[in-house]
MDTraj code that builds the backbone (N, CA, C; nanometers):
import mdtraj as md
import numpy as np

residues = "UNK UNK UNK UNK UNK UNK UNK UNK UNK UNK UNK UNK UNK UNK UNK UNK UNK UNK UNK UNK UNK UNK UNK UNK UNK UNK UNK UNK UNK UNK UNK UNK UNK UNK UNK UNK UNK UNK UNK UNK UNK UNK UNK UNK UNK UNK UNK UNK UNK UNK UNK UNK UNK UNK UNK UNK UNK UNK UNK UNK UNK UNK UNK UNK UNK UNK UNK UNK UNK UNK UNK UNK UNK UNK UNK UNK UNK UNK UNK UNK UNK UNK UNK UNK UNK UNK UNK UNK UNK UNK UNK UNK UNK UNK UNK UNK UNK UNK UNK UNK UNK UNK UNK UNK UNK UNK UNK UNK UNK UNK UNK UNK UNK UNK UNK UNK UNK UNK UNK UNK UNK UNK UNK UNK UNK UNK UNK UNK UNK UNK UNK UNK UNK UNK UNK UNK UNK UNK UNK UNK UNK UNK UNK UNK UNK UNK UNK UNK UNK UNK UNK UNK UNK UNK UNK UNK UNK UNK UNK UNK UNK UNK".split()
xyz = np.array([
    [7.2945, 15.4015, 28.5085],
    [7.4185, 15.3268, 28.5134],
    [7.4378, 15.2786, 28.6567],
    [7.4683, 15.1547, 28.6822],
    [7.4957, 15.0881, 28.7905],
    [7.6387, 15.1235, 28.8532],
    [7.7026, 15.2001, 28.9534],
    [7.8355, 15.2108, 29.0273],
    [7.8284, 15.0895, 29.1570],
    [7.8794, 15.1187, 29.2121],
    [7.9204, 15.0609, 29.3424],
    [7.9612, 14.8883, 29.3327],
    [7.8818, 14.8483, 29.4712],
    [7.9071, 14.6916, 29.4965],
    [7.8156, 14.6030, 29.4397],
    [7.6930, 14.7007, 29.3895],
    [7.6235, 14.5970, 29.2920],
    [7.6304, 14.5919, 29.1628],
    [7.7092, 14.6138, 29.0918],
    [7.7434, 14.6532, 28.9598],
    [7.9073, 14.5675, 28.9708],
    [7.9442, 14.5023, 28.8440],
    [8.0746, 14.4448, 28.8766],
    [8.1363, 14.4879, 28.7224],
    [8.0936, 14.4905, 28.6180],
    [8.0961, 14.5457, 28.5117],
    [7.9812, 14.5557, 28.4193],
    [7.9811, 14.6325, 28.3249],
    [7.9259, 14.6359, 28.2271],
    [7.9605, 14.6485, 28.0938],
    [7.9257, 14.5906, 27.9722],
    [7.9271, 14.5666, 27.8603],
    [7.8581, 14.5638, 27.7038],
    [7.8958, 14.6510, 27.6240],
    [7.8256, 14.6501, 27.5031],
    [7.7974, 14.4702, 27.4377],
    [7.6892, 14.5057, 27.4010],
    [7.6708, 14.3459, 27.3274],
    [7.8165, 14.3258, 27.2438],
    [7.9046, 14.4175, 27.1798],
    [8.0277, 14.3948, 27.1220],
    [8.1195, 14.3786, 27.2089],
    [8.1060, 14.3231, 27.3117],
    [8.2538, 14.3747, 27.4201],
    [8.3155, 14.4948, 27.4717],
    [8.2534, 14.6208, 27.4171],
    [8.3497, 14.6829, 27.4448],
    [8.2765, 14.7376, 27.5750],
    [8.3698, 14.8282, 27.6714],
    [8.2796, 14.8551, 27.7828],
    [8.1959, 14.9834, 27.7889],
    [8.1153, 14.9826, 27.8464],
    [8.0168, 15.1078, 27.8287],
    [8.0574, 15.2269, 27.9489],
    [8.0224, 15.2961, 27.9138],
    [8.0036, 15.3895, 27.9680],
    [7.9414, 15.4809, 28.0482],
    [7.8367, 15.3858, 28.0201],
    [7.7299, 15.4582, 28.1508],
    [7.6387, 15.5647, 28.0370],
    [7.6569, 15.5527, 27.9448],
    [7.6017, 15.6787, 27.8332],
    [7.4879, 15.5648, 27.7829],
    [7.4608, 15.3785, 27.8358],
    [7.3543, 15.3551, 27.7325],
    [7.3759, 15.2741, 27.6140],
    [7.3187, 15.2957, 27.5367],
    [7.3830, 15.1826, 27.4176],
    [7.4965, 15.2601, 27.3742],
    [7.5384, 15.1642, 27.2863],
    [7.6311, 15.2340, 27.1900],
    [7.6023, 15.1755, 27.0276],
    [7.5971, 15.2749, 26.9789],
    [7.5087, 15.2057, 26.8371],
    [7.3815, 15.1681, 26.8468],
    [7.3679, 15.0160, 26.7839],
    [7.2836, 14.9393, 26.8185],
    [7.2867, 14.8762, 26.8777],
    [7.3621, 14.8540, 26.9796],
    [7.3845, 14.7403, 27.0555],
    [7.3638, 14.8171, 27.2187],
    [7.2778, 14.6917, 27.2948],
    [7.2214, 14.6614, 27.4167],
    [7.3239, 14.6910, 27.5113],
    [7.3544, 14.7571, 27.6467],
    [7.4513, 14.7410, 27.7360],
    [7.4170, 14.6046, 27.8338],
    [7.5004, 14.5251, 27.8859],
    [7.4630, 14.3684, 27.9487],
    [7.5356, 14.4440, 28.0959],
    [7.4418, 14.3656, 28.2035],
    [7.5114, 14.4378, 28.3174],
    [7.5513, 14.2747, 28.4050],
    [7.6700, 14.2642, 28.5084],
    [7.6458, 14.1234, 28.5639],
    [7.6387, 14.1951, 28.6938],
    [7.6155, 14.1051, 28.7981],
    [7.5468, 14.1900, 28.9243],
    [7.6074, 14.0863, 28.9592],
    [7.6514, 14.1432, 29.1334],
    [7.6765, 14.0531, 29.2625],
    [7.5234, 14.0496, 29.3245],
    [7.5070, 13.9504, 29.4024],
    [7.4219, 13.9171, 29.5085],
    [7.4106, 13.9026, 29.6384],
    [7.4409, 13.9617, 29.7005],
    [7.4591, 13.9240, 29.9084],
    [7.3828, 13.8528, 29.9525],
    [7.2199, 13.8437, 29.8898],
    [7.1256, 13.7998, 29.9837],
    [7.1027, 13.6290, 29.9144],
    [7.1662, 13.6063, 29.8087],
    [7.2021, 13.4762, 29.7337],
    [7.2550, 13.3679, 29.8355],
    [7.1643, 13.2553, 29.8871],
    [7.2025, 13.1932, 30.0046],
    [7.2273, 13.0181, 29.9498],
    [7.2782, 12.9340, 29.9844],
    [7.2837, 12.8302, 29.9164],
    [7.2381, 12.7340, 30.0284],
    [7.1870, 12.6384, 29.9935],
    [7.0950, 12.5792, 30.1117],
    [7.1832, 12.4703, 30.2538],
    [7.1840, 12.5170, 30.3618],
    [7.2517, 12.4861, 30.4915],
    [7.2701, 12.3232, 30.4307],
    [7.4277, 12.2980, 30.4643],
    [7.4648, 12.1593, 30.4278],
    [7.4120, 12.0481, 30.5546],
    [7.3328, 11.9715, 30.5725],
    [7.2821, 11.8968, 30.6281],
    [7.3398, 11.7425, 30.6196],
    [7.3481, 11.6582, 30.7293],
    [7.3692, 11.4714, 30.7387],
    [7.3021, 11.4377, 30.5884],
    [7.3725, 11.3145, 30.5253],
    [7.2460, 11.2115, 30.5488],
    [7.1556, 11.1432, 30.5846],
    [7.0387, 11.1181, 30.5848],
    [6.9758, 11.0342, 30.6202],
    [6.8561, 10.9887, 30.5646],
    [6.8527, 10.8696, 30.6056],
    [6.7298, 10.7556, 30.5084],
    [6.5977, 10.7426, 30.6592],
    [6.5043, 10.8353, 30.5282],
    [6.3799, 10.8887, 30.5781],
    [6.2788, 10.7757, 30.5661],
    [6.2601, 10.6715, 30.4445],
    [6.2121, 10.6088, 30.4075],
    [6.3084, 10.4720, 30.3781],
    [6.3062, 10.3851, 30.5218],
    [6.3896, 10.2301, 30.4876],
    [6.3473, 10.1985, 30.3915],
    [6.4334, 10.0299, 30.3552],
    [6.3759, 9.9216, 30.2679],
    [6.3109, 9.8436, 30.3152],
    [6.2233, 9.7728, 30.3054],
    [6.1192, 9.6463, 30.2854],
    [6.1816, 9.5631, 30.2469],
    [6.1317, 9.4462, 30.3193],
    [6.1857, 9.3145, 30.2916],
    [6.0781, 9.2428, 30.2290],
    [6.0907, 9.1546, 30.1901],
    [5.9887, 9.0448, 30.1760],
    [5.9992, 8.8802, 30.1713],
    [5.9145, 8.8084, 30.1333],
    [5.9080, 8.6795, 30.0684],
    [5.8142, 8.6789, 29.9221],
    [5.8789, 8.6248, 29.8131],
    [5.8153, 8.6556, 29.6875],
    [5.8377, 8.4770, 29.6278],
    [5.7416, 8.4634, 29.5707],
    [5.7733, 8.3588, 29.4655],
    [5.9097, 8.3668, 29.3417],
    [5.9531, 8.2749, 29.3365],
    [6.0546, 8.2380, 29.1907],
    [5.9707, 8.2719, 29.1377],
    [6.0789, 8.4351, 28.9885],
    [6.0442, 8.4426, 28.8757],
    [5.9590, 8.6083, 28.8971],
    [5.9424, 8.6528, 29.0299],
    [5.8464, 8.7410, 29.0253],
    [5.9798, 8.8975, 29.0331],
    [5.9464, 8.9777, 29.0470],
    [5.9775, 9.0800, 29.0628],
    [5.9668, 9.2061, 29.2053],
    [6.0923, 9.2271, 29.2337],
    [6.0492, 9.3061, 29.4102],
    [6.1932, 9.4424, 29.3680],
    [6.0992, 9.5930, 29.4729],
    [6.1622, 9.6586, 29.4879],
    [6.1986, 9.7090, 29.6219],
    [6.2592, 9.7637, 29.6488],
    [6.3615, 9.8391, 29.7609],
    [6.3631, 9.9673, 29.7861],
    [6.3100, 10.0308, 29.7975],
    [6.3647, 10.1803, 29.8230],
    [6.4424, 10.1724, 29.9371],
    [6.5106, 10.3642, 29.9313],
    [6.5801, 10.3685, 30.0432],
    [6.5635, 10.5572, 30.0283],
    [6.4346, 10.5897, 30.1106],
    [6.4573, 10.6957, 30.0804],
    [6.5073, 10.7890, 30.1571],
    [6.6393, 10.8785, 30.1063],
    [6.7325, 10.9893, 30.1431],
    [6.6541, 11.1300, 30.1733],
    [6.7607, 11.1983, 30.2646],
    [6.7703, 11.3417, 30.2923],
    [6.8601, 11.4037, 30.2509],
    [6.9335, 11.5498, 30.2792],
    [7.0642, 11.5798, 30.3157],
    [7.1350, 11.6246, 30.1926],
    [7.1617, 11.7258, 30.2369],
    [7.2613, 11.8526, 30.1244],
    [7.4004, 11.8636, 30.1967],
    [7.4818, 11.8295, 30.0520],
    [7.4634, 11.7761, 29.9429],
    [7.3605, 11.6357, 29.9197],
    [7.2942, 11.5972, 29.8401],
    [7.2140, 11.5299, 29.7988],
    [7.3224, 11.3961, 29.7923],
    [7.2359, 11.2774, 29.8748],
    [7.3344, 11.1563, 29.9026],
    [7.3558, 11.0720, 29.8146],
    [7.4355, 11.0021, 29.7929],
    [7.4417, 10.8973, 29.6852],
    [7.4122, 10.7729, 29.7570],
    [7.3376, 10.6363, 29.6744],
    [7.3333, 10.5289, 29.7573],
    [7.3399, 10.4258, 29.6826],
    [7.4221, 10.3447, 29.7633],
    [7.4644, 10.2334, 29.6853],
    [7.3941, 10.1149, 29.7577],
    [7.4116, 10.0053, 29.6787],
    [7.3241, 9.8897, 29.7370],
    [7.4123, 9.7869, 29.7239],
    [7.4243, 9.6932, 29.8868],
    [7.5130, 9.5404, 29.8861],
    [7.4215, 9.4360, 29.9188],
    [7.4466, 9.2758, 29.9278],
    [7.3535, 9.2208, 29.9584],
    [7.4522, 9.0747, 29.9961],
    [7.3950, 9.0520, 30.1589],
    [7.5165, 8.9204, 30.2084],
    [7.6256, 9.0028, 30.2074],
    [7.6804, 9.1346, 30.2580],
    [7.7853, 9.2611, 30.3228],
    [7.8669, 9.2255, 30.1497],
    [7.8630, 9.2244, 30.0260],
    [7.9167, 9.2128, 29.9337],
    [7.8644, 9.2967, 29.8237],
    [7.9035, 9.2960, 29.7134],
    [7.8230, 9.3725, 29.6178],
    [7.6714, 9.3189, 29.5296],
    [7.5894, 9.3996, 29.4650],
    [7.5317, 9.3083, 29.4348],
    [7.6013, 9.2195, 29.2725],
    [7.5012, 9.1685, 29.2540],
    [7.5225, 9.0390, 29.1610],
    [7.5587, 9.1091, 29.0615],
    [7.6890, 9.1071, 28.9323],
    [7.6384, 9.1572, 28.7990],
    [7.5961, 9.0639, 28.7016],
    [7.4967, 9.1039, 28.7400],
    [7.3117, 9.0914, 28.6651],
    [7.2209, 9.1549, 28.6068],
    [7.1647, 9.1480, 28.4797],
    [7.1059, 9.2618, 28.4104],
    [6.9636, 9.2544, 28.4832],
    [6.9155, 9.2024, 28.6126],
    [6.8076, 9.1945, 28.6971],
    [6.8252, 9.2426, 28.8064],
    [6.9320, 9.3005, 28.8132],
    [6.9858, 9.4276, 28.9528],
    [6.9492, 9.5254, 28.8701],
    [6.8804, 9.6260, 28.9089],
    [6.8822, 9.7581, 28.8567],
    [6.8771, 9.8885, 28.9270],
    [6.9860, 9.9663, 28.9582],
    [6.9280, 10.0629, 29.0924],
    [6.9007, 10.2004, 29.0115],
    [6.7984, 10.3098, 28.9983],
    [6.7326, 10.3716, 28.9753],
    [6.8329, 10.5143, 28.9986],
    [6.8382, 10.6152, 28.9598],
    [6.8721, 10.7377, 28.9708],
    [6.8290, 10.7887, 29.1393],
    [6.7375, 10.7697, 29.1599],
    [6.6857, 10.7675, 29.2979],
    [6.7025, 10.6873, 29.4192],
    [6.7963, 10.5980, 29.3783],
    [6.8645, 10.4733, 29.4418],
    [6.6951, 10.3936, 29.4651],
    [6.6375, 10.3637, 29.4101],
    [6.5845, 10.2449, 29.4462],
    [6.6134, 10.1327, 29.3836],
    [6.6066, 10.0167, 29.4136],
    [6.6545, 9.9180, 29.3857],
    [6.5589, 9.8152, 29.2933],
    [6.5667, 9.7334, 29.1652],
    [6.4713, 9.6820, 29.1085],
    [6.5255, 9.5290, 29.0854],
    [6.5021, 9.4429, 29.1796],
    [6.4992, 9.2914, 29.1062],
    [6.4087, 9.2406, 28.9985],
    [6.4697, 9.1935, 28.9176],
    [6.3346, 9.1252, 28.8146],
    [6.3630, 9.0037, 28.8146],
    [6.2790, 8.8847, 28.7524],
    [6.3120, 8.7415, 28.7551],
    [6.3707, 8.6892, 28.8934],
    [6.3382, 8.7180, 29.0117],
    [6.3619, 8.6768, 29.0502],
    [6.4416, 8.4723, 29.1019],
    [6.5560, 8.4720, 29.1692],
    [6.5566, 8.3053, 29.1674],
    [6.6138, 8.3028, 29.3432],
    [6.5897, 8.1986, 29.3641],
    [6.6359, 8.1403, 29.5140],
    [6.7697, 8.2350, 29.5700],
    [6.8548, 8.2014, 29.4605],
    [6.9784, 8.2742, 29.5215],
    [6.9473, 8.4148, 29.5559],
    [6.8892, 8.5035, 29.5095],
    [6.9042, 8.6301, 29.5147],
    [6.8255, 8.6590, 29.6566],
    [6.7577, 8.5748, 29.7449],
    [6.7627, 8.5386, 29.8879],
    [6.8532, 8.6077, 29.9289],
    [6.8518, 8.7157, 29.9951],
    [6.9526, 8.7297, 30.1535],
    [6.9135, 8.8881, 30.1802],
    [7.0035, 8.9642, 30.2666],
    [7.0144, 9.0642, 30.3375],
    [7.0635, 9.1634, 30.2647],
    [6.9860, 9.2545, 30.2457],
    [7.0198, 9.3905, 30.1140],
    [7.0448, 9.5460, 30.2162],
    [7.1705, 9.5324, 30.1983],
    [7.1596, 9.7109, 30.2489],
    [7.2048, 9.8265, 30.1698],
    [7.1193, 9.9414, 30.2213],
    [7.1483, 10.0649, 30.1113],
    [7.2213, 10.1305, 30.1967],
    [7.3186, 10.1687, 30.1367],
    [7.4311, 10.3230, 30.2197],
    [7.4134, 10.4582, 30.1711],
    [7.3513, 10.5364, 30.2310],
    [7.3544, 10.6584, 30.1944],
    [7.5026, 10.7825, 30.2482],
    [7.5209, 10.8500, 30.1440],
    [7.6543, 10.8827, 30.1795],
    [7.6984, 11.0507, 30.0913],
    [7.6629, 11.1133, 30.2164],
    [7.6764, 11.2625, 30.0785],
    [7.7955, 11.3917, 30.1292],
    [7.9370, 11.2796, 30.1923],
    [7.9988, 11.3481, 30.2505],
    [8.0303, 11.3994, 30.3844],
    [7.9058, 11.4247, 30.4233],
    [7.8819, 11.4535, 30.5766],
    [7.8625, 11.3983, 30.6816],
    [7.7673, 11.2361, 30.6046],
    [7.7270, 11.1609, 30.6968],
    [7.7269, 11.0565, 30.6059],
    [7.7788, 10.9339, 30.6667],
    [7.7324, 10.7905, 30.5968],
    [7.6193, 10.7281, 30.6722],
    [7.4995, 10.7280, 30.6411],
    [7.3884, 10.5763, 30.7013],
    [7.3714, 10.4682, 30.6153],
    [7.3259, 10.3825, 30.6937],
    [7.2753, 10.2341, 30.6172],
    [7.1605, 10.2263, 30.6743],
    [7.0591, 10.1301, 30.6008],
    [6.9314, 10.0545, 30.6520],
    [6.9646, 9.9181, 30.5886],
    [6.8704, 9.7965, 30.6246],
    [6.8981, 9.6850, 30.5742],
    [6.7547, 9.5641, 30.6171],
    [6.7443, 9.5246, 30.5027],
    [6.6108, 9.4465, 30.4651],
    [6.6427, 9.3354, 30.4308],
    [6.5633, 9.2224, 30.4661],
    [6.5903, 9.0668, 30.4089],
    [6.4698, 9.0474, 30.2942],
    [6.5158, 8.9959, 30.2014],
    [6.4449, 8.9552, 30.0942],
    [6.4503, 8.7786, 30.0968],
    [6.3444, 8.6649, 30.1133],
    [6.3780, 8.5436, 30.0545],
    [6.2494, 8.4935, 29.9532],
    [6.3333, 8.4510, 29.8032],
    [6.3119, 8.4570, 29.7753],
    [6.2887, 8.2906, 29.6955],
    [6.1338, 8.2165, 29.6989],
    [6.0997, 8.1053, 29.7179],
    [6.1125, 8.0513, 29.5761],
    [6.1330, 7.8910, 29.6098],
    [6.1231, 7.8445, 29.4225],
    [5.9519, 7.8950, 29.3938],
    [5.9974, 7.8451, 29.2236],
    [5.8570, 7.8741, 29.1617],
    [5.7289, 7.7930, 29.2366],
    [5.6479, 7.8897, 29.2494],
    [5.4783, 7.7725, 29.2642],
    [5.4122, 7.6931, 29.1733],
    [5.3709, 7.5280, 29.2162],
    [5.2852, 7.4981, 29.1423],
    [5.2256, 7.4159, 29.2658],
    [5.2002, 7.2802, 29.1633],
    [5.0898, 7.2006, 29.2905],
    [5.2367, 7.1109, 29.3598],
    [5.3222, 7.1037, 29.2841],
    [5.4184, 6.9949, 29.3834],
    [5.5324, 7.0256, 29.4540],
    [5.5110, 7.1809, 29.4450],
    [5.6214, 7.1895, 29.5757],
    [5.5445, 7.3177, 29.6517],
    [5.4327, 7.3766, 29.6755],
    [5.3334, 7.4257, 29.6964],
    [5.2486, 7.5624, 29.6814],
    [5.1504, 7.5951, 29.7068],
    [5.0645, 7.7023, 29.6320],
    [5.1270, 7.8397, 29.6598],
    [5.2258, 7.8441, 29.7286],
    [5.3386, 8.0143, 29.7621],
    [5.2292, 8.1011, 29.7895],
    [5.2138, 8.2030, 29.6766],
    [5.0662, 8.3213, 29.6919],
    [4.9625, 8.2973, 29.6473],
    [4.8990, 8.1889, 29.6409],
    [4.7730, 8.1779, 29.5458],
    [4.6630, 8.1956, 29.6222],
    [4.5690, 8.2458, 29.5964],
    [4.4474, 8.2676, 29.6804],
    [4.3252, 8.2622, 29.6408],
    [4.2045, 8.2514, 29.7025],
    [4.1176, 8.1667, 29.6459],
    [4.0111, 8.3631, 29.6608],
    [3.9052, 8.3731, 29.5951],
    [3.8068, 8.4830, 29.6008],
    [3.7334, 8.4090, 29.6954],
    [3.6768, 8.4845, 29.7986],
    [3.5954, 8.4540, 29.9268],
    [3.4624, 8.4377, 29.8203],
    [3.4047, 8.4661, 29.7635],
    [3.2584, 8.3894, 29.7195],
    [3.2923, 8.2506, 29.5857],
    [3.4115, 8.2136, 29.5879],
    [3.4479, 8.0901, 29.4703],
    [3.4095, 7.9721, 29.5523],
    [3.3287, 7.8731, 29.5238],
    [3.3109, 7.7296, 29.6273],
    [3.4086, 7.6363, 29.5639],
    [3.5020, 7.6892, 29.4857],
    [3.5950, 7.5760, 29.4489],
    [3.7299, 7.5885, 29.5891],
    [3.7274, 7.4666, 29.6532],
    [3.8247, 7.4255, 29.7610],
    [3.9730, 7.3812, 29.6882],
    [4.0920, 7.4586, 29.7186],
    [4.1882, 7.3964, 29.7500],
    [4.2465, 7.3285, 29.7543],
    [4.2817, 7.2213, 29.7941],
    [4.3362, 7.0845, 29.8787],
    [4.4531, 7.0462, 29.8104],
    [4.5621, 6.9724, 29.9017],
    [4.6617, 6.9246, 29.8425],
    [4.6915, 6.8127, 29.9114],
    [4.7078, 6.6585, 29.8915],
    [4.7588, 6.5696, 29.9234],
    [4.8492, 6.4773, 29.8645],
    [4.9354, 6.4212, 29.9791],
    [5.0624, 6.3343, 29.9087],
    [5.0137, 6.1879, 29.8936],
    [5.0930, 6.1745, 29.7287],
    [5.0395, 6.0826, 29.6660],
    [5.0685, 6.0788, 29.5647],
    [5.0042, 5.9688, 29.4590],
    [5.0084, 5.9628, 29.3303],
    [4.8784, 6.0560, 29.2548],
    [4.9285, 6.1298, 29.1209],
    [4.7785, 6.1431, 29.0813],
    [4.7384, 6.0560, 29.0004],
])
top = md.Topology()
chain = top.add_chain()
for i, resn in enumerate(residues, 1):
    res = top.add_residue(resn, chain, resSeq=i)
    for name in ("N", "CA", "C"):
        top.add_atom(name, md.element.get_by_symbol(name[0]), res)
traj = md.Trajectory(xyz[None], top)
């Protein structure tokens, strides 16, 4: 039978309290215990260990953002873009992990994206430019296209009629 400061009560699987004699009947005695050496982990800042990336992407493509956090309590992070919110758009998507997911990208969604991390203790930001180009073809020009170093087919673009 458990006495003292580590013992807080004890109990027959029926509720009733035991005695220190063991079961009673058939039933199990349940013990709940204190803990001293039970430590909960030192509350720490926020902070963003891993910025965001910026880029330049073609119209229509798809780009992500991280912003990766520290810091207990565990931070929450939100994402603005042009010091405002972002767009509501079912092509904003920010992740449980705060990363950030554009899809379909279009021209507008061009500008300055920052993540705030914020878990009480400490607020940070980081902040990344994204621009984001019309679509590629041959008449307004080749954006990412790239040729394989052993292809002998050339390139070229000139103004004109075809």
């Amino acid at each position: 039978c458990l006495t003292g400061p580590d013992a807080l009560n004890t109990y027959a699987k029926d509720g009733s309290a035991n005695n220190c004699n063991g079961n009673k009947g058939s039933y199990n005695a349940y013990s709940v215990y204190m803990f001293d050496d039970i430590k909960a982990p030192p509350i720490t800042a926020a902070k963003i260990v891993a910025p965001p990336s910026g880029g330049v992407i073609p119209g229509g493509y798809s780009f992500t953002m991280t912003c990766g956090t520290t810091g207990y309590p565990a931070p929450s992070v939100m994402w603005t873009v042009n010091n405002g919110p972002l767009p509501d758009d079912d092509n904003f998507k920010v992740d449980s992990n705060g990363t950030l997911v554009i899809s379909n990208s279009v021209s507008d969604y061009s500008g300055n994206y920052k993540c705030t991390a914020d878990n009480g203790v400490a607020t940070v930001s980081a902040k990344a430019s994204l621009q984001v180009l019309g679509k590629c073809d041959f008449e307004t020009g080749f954006c990412f296209w790239s040729q394989k170093k052993d292809d002998t087919f050339n390139w070229s673009r000139q103004a004109g009629g075809t």
